[in-house]
C-alpha positions in Angstrom: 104.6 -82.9 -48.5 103.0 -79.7 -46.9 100.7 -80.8 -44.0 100.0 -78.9 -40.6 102.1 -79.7 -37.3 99.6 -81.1 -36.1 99.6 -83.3 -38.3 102.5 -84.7 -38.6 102.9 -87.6 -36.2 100.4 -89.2 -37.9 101.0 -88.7 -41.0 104.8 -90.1 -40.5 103.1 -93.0 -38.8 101.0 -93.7 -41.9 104.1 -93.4 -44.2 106.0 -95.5 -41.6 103.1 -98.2 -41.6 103.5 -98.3 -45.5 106.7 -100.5 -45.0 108.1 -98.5 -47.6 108.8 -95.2 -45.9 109.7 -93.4 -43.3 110.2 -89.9 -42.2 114.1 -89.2 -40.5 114.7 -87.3 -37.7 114.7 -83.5 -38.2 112.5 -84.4 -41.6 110.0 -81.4 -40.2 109.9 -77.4 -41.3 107.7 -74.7 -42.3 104.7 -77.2 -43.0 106.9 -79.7 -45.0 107.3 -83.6 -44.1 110.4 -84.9 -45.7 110.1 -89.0 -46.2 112.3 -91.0 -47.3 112.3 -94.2 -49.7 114.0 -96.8 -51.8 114.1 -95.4 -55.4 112.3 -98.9 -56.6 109.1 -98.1 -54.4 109.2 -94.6 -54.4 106.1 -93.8 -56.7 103.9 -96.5 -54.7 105.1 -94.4 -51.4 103.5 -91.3 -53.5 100.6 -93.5 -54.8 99.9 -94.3 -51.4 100.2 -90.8 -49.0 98.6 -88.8 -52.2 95.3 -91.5 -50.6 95.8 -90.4 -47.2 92.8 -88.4 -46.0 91.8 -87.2 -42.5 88.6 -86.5 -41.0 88.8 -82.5 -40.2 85.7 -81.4 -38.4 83.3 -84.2 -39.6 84.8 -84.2 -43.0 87.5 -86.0 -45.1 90.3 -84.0 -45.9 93.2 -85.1 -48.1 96.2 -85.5 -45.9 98.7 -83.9 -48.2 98.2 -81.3 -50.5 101.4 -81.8 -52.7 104.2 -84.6 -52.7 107.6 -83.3 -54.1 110.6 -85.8 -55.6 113.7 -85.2 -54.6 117.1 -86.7 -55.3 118.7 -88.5 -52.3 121.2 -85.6 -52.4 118.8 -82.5 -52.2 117.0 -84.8 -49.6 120.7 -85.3 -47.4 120.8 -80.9 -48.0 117.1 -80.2 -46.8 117.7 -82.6 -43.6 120.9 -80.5 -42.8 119.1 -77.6 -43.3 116.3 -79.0 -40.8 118.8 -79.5 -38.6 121.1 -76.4 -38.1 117.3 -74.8 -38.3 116.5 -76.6 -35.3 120.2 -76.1 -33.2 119.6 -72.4 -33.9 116.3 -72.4 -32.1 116.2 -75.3 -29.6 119.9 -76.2 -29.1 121.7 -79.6 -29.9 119.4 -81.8 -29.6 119.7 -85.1 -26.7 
């Protein structure tokens, strides 16, 4: 999902507050949200963020502007990746 910083707090809230989804830890980089799901509810999860909007400067503005499938394996690699990204520039995290 490619969304601002900014952004994303509230948009891993809203996927949170599906019940559905949720967005790990290190599941931020280079504008992309990674959120993860059960594979039976996984198209509602889409259905559902692809509806998100926010109000930028007095207007509505969808929250996403793409939603990606992965498999839970390219997922696993693209949170490891988030994470050694994240060591290399902040340290091990607390």
């Amino acid at each position: 999902m490619r969304r601002r910083r900014s952004s994303a707090g509230l948009l891993a809230g809203h996927i949170r507050g599906t019940g559905i989804g949720r967005a790990p830890r290190f599941a931020w980089r280079d504008g992309r949200l990674l959120a993860e799901s059960a594979l039976s509810v996984v198209a509602e999860l889409i259905r559902r963020v692809m509806l998100l909007t926010f109000t930028v400067e007095g207007q509505e503005a969808p929250a996403v502007s793409s939603v990606d499938q992965l498999t839970a394996d390219a997922g696993r690699a693209l949170l490891a990746e988030n994470r050694a990204a994240y060591v290399a520039k902040y340290g091990e995290p607390a």
